[in-house]
C-alpha positions in Angstrom: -20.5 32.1 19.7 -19.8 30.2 22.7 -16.1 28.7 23.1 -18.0 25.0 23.4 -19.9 25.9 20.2 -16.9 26.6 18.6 -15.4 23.2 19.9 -18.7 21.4 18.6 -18.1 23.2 15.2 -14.4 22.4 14.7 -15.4 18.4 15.3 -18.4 18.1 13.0 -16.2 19.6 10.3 -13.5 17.3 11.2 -15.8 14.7 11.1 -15.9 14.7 7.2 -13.5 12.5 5.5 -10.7 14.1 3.0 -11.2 13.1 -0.1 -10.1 14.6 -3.7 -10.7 12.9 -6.7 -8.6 13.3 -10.1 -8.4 13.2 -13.7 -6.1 11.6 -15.7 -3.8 14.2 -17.0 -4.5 15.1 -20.5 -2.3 14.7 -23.4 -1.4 11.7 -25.9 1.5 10.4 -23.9 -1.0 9.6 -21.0 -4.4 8.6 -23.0 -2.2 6.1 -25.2 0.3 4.5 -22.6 -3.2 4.2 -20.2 -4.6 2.3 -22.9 -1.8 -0.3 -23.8 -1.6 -0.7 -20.2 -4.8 -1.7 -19.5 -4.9 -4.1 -22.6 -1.7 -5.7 -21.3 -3.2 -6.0 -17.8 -6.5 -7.7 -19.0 -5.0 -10.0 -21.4 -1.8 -10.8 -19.7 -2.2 -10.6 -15.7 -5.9 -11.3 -14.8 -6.6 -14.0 -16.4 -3.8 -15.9 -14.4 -4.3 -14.0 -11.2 -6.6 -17.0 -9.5 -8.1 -20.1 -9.8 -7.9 -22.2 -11.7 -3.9 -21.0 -11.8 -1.2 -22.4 -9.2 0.5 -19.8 -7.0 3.3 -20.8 -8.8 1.8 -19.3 -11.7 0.1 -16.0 -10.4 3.9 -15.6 -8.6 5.8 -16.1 -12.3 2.8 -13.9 -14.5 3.5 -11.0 -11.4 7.1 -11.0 -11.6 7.1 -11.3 -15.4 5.1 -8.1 -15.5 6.9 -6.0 -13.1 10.3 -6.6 -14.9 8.7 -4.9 -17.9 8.2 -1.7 -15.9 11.3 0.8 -16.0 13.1 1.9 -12.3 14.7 5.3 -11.0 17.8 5.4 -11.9 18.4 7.4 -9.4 18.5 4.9 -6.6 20.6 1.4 -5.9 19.4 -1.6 -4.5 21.2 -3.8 -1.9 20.4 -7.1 -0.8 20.6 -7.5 3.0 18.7 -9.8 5.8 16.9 -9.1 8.8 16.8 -11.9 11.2 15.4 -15.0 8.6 13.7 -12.2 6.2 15.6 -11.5 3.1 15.1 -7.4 2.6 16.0 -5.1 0.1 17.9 -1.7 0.7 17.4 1.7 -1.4 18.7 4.6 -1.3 19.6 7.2 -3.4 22.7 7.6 -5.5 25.9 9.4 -3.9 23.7 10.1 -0.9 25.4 9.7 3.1 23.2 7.6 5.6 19.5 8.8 5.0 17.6 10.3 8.2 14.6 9.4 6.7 13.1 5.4 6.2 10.2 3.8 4.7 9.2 0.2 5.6 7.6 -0.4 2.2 5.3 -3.5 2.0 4.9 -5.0 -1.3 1.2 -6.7 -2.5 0.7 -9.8 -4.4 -2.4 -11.0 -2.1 -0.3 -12.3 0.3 0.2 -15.3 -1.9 2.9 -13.8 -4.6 5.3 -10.7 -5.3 8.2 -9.7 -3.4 10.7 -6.6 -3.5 12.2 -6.8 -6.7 8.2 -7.0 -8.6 8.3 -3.2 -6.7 11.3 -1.6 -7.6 9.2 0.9 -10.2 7.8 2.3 -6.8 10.6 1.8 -4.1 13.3 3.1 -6.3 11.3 6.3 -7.2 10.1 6.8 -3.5 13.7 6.7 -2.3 15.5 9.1 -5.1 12.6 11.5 -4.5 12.6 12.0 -0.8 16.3 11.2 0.1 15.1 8.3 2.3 16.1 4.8 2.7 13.3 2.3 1.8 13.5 -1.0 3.7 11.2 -3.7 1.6 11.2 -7.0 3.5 10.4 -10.3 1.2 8.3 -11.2 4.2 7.1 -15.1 4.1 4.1 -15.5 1.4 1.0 -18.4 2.2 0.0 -21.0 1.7 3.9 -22.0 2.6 3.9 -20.0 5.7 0.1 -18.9 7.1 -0.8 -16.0 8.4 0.5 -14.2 11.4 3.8 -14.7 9.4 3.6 -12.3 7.1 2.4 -9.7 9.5 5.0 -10.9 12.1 7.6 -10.5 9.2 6.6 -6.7 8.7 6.4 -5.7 12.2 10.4 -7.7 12.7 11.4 -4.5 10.2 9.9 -1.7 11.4 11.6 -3.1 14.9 15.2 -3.1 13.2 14.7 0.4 11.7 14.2 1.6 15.4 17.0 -0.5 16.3 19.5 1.2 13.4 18.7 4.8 15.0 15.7 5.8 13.1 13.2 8.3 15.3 9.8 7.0 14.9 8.5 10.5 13.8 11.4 10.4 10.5 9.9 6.5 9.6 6.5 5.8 7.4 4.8 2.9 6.3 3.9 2.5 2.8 2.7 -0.7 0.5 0.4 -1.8 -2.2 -2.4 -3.8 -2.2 -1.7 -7.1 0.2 1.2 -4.8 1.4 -1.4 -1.8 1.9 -3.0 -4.5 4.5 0.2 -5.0 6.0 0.8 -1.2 6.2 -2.4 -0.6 8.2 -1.7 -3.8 10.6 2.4 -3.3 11.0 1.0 0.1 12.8 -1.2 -0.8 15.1 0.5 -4.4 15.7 3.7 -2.6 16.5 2.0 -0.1 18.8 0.0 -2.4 20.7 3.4 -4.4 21.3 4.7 -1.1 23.0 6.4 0.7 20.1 6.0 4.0 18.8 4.1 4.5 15.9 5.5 5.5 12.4 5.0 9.2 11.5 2.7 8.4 8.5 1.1 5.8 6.5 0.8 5.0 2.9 -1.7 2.9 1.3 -2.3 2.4 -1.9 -5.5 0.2 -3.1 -5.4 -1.4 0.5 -6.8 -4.7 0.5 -8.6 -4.4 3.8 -10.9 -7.2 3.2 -10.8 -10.3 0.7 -14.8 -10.5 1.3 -17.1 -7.9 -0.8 -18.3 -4.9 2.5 -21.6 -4.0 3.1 -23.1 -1.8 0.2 -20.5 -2.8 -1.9 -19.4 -1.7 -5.1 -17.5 -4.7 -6.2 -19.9 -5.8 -8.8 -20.2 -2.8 -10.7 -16.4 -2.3 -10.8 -15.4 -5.8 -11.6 -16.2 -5.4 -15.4 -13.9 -2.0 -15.6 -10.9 -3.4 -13.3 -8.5 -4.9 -15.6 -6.4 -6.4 -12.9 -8.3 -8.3 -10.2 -11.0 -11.0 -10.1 -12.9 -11.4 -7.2 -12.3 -15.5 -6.9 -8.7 -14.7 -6.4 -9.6 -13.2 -2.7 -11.1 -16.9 -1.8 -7.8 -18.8 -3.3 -6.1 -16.1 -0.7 -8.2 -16.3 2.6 -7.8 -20.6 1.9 -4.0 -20.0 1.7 -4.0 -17.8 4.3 -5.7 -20.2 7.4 -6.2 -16.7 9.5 -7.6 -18.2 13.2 -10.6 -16.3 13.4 -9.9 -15.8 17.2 -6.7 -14.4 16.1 -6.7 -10.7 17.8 -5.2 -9.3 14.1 -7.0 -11.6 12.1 -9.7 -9.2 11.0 -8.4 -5.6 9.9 -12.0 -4.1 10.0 -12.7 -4.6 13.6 -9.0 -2.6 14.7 -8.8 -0.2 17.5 -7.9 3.2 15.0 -8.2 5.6 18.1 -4.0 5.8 17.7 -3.8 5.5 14.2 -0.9 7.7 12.2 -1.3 10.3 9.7 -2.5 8.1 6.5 -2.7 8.8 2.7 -4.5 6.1 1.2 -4.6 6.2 -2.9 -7.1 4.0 -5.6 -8.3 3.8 -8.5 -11.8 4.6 -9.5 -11.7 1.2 -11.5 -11.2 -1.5 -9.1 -13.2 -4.0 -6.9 -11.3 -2.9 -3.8 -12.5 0.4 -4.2 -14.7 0.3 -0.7 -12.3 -1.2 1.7 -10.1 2.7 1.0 -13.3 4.6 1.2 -13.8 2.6 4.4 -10.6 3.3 6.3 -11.2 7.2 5.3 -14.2 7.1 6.8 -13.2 4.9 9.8 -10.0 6.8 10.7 -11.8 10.1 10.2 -14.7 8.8 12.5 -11.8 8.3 15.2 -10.6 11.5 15.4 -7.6 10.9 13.3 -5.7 12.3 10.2 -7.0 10.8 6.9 -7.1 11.6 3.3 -8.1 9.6 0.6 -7.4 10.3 -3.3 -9.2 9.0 -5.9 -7.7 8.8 -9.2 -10.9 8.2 -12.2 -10.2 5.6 -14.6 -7.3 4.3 -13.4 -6.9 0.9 -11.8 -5.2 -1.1 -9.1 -1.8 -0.3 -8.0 -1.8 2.0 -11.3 1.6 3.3 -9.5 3.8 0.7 -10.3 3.4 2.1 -14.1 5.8 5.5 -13.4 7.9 6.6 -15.8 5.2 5.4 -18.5 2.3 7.0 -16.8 2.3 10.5 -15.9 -0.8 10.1 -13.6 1.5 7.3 -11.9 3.8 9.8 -11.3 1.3 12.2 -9.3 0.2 10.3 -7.1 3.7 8.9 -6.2 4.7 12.7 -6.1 1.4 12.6 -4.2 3.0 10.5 -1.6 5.9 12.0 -1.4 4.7 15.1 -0.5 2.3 13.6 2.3 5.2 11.5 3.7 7.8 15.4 4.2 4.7 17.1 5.9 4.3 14.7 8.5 8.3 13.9 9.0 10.2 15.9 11.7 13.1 17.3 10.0 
């Protein structure tokens, strides 16, 4: 076989996405804290995530939620500012200065959350990989319209370059809204003239507030206990993205730089396309992609670890991903 053969070879097989699905692990503790959850979640948090429910509502039923879920112990939390953007510091216990950072960008649809409704995930992330997580309460619509949010993200990653971190020891990681933010803060920042990040971490990514072509949505609505598609119009109202706006649209990105990205979601969800999408995309471009699919579980089921052992994978998961692609 021809060296050009070979070459042809190696790019068709590159050319299929990376994608592993799992389980839930067995055993009672998972099948009967999966269970409560998703009862909680239906009954407590969907119904008021949407119309006909204020912000001000969706922001108090998210933050209500999130202070039931336990955090590392292992990791402290300090309040600090960058520029106008109140942040949130973590690192792990009786540790020196970190050589490793995370931006982590929280979800809430743009519209709700910030980073204390994330400290399940931040606080975990940081006692397990010895890093620093910067979470930035960037500015939330309708009060402040999109590029703000975005502008907010990218003004963080800046500062972590500023404070001495080498772009190949920094990823990118959020939820949902933040897994958005993750995807754009990468490519926004690069096309300003910085490095990129070493790797990205998306989980449940919400790409696009409008159903994709071939779409599951309508099948998965019924089994996602968490989100409702009318919430994504209240959002892209709130949001008054230009449609001229060169960021306004994450679908139609240039991915030909993109960084090393795990993206995670759950089988049950009605964002399930927009991950299977960005695999696809990002492999199609050449670049390093992998998406895991976790069956039966639902959106952003990570913010559930230390009561979900299936949480606690794929945040392991993460971790993992995030120490291959680091430089030492």
């Amino acid at each position: 076989m021809s060296a050009a053969q070979l070459d042809t070879g190696a790019q068709q097989a590159q050319a299929h996405p990376v994608i592993r699905r799992y389980q839930p692990p067995s055993g009672m503790q998972e099948a009967l804290a999966a269970a409560v959850m998703r009862m909680a979640l239906r009954v407590s948090l969907k119904p008021f995530l949407g119309p006909p429910w204020p912000f001000a509502v969706q922001r108090a039923a998210l933050a209500i939620g999130s202070a039931l879920m336990p955090q590392d112990g292992r990791a402290q939390v300090k309040a600090d500012r960058v520029d106008h953007i109140p942040v949130e510091r973590i690192t792990p216990k009786g540790s020196s200065k970190p050589r490793h950072a995370i931006l982590y960008l929280h979800g809430g649809a743009f519209v709700a959350g910030s980073p204390r409704t994330h400290r399940s995930i931040t606080r975990r992330l940081s006692a397990t990989t010895g890093a620093l997580v910067l979470a930035p309460h960037y500015r939330l619509a309708p009060e402040a319209p999109f590029p703000a949010q975005l502008e907010d993200c990218v003004s963080c990653y800046r500062q972590l370059l500023k404070e001495g971190f080498l772009p190949e020891r920094i990823a990118i990681a959020g939820d949902s809204a933040g897994g958005n933010l993750t995807f754009m803060t990468a490519i926004a920042a690069m096309k300003s003239g910085m490095p990129g990040p070493a790797a990205l971490v998306m989980m449940s990514p919400a790409l696009s507030l409008a159903p994709l072509p071939n779409s599951t949505h309508e099948e998965r609505q019924a089994r996602d206990p968490m989100i409702r598609l009318a919430w994504g119009q209240d959002v892209e109202r709130a949001l008054k993205i230009p449609h001229d706006h060169p960021f306004a649209n994450p679908l139609e990105q240039d991915l030909s730089k993109l960084p090393p990205s795990l993206i995670q979601v759950g089988d049950d969800e009605v964002l399930y396309d927009n991950s299977t999408w960005l695999v696809e995309a990002a492999t199609a471009a050449g670049r390093t992609s992998e998406l895991e699919v976790y069956l039966k579980r639902w959106h952003v089921f990570q913010a559930h670890a230390s009561l979900l052992p299936s949480s606690i994978k794929a945040l392991d998961r993460q971790v993992e991903f995030m120490k291959r692609h680091w430089a030492a």
